[in-house]
N, C-alpha and C positions, 0 to 999 in steps of 0.2 A: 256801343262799341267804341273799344279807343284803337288808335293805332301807334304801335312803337317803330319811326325806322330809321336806320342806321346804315351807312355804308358814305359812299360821296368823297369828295374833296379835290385834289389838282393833281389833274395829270396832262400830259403832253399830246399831241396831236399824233393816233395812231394807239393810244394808248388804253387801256383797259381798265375797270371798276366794276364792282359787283354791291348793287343796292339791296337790302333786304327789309323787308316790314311782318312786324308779329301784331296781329289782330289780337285785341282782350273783348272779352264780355261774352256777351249771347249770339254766340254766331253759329245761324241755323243756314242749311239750304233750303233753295237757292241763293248765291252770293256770287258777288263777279269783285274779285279782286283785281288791282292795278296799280298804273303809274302815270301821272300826268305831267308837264311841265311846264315852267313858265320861264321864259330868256327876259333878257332885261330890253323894257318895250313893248314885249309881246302879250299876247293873252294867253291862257292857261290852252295846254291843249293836250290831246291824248298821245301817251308813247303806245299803252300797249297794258292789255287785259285778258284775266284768263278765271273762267267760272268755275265752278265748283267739279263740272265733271271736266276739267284741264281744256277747254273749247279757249282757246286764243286769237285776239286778235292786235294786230300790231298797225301801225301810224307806217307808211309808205317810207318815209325819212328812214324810217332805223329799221325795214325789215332787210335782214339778211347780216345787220349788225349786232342787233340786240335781240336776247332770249328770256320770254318770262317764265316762270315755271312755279309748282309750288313744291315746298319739300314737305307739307303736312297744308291738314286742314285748314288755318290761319297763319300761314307765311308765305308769303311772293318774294318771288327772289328775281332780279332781274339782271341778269349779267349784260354787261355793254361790252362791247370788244369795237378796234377799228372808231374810236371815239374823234369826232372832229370839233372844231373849235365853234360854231352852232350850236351842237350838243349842250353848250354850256346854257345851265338852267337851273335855277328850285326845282327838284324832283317832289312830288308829291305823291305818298301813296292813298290810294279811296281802295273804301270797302261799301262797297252798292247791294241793298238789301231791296229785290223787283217784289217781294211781296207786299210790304210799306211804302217803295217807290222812295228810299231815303236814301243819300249816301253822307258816309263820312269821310273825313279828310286826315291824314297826319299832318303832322307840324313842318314836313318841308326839309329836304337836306339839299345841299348847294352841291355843286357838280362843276367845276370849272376847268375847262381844255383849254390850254394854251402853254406856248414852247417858252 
């Protein structure tokens, strides 16, 4: 499985973005797609997941601000809204196969809030 994702970049405190990641390869259910991230300092951690029958769970920090969803079988989409300047992070999208117990990772896109 690879991952393609795209979206990210600067915006202001208050501000909005929209991440999206397209899964390639063999991608069977069960799978739990997502998004994790990493601030500068910190260790990788979970924003927010959502499996194959749309079952989500979101990081305390961003629930009520960020929405994941998918728009097909291999794309998460992750809308941010009300973006603070913490927010700021490597996004990283995984694609988590529990039948193998494997995940995979994309390459990371940057996300930076500040005025």
């Amino acid at each position: 499985v690879q991952l393609q994702a795209s979206g990210g970049g600067l915006v202001q405190p208050g501000g909005s973005l929209r991440l999206s990641c397209v899964a390639f390869g063999s991608i069977f259910s069960p799978n739990v797609m997502g998004w994790y991230r990493q601030g500068p300092g910190k260790q990788r951690e979970l924003v927010a997941t959502i499996n194959n029958a749309n079952n989500t769970n979101d990081a305390d920090s961003v629930k009520d601000r960020f929405t994941i969803s998918r728009d097909n079988a291999n794309t998460v989409v992750l809308r941010m809204n009300s973006l603070k300047p913490e927010d700021t992070a490597v996004y990283y999208c995984s694609f988590y196969d529990p039948l193998v117990a494997r995940r995979y990772w994309g390459q990371g896109t940057l996300v930076t809030v500040s005025s």
